[in-house]
C-alpha positions as CSV (number, residue, x, y, z in Angstrom):
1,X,0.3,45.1,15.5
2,X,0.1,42.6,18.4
3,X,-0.7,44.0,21.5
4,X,-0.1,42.0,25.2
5,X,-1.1,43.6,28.1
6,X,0.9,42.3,31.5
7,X,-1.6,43.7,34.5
8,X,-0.7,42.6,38.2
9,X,-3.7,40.7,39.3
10,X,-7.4,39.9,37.5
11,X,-10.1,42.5,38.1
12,X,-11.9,41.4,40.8
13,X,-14.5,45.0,40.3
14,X,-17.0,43.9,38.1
15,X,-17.8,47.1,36.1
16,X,-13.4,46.7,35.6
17,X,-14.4,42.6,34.6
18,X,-17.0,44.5,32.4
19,X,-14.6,47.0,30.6
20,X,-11.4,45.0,29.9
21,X,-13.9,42.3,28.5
22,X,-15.4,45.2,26.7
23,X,-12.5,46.3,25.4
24,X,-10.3,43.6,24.4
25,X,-13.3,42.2,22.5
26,X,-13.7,45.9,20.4
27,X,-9.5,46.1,20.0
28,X,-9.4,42.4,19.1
29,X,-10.9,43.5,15.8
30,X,-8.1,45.9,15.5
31,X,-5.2,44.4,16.0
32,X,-3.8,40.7,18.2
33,X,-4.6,41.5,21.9
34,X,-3.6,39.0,24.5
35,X,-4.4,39.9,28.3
36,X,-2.1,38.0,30.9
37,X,-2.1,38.7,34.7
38,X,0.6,37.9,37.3
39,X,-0.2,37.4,40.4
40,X,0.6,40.6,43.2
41,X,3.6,40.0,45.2
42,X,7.5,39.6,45.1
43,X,7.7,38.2,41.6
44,X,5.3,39.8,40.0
45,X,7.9,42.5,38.7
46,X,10.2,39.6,37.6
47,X,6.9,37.6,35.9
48,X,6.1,40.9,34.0
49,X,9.8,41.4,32.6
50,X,9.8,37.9,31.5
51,X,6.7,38.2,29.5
52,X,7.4,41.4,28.0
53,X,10.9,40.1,27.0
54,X,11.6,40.7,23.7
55,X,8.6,43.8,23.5
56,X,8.4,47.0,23.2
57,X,7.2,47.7,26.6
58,X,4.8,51.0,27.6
59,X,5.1,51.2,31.1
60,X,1.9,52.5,33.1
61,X,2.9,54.8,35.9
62,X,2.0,57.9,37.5
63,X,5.3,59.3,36.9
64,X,5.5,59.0,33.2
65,X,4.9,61.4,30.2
66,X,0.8,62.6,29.7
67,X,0.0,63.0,26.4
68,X,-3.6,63.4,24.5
69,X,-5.7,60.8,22.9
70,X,-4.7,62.0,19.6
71,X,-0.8,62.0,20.6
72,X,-1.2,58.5,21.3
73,X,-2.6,57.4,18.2
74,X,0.0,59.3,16.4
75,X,3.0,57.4,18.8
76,X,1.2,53.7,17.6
77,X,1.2,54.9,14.3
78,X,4.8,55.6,14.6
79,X,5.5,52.5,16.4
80,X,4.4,50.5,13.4
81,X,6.0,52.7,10.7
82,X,9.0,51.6,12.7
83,X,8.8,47.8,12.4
84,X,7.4,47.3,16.6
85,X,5.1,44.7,15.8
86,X,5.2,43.8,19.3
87,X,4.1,46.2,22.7
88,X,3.6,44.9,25.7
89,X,1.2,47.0,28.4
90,X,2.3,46.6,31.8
91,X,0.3,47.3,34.1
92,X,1.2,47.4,37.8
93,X,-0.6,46.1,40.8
94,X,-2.4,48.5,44.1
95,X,1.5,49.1,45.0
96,X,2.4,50.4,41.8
97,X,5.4,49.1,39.4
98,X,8.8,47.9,41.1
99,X,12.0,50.1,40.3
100,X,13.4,47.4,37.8
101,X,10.1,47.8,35.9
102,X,10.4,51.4,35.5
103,X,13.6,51.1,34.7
104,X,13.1,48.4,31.9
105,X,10.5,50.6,30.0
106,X,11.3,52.0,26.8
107,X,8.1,54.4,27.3
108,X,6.8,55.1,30.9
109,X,3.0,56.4,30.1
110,X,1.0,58.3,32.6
111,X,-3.2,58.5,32.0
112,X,-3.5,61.3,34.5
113,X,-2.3,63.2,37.0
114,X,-4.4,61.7,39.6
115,X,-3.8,58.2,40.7
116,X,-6.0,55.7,39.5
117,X,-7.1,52.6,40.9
118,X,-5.1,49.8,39.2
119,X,-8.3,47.9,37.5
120,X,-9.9,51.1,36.7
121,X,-6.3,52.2,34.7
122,X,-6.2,49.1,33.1
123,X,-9.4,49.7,31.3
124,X,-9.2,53.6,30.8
125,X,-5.6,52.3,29.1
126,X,-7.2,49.6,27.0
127,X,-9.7,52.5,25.8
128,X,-7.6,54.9,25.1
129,X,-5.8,52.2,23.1
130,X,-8.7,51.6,21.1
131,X,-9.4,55.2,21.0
132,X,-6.4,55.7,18.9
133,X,-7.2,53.4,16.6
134,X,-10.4,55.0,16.1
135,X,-8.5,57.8,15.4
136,X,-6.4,56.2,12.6
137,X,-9.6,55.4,11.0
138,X,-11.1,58.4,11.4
139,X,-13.5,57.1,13.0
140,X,-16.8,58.5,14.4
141,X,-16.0,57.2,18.2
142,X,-13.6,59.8,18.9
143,X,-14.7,63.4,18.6
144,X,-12.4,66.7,18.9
């Protein structure tokens, strides 16, 4: 599976630097991860639609559906029994995701019901990502 993650904006915290570098090193052993950023600002809704094109995109927003770690893994491992060789991660900027972008996902995901700072979602996202495919494998790094 081939992974790209659209996030508004590079990480400019350095322990969120630290984590998505963290992270899309562990995942890139897993499956084809690509980050991209679009800058903040009027097109950055249009920029993230046009790279997603063509992807199944997972939408990260506070309103969307909160599932478990183990819910995920089993949705990924559904996603590729059903040919999506393709998601895209978009991830919005401090002001959130524009209306179109909501409107254009084919699964809106929440992480909590708190809000989180953008960098800090991107990374608990990319984890829980790589979480469930530690979970496929059955693999020591997630515990129940």
């Amino acid at each position: 599976m081939r992974w790209r993650i659209v996030a508004v904006d590079k990480p400019k915290l350095s322990y969120a630097r630290e984590g998505v570098a963290f992270y899309r090193e562990r995942l890139g052993r897993l499956a084809k991860v690509e980050l991209l950023t679009v800058r903040s600002g009027p097109q950055a809704a249009r920029r993230q639609l046009e790279l997603s094109e063509g992807w199944f995109r997972v939408v990260l927003d506070e309103r969307g559906e909160l599932v478990r770690s183990l819910e995920l893994a089993r949705r990924i491992e559904q996603w590729a029994g059903r040919g999506l060789g393709r998601v895209a991660l978009l991830v919005g900027g401090a002001e959130g995701h524009a209306d179109e972008v909501r409107a254009a996902a084919d699964w809106l995901w929440s992480l909590s019901p708190l809000t989180l700072q953008h960098e800090l979602a991107l990374v608990v996202a990319m984890e829980q990502i790589y979480r469930a495919y530690m979970i496929k494998r059955r693999s020591p790094y997630h515990r129940e």
